[in-house]
C-alpha positions, 0 to 999 in steps of 0.5 A: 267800125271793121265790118264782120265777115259773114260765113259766105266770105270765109267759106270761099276764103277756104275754099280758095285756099284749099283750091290753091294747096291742091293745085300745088301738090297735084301732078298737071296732065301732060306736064312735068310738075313741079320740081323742088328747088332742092333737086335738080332736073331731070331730062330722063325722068321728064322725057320718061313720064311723057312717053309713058302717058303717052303710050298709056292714052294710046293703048287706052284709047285702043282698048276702048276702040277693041271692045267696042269692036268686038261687042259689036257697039260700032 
């Protein structure tokens, strides 16, 4: 006799498919991404992007440091 799957199985079944889609359409921190197999790539673009997050967590980081700073939290 097959067995049916019960609602838990499914729910996680979906859940991991979904966790899965997601992950193949999300950018990774501090990565490249993915490229298509269609477009080549680019070394500008890649080096370009890694040197803008860069200097966005540097200057994050210093306007985190500033305020604090300035109202006198540390």
């Amino acid at each position: 006799m097959a067995r049916k799957p019960d609602r838990n199985e499914e729910a996680v079944r979906k859940a991991e498919a979904d966790l899965k889609r997601l992950g193949e359409q999300s950018e990774k921190l501090l990565g490249t991404g993915t490229t298509s197999e269609q477009e080549p790539e680019d070394n500008i673009e890649i080096w370009g992007k890694r040197i803008g997050r860069a200097v966005a967590y540097v200057l994050g980081a210093y306007l985190i440091y500033y305020f604090l700073r300035r109202y006198g939290v540390i």
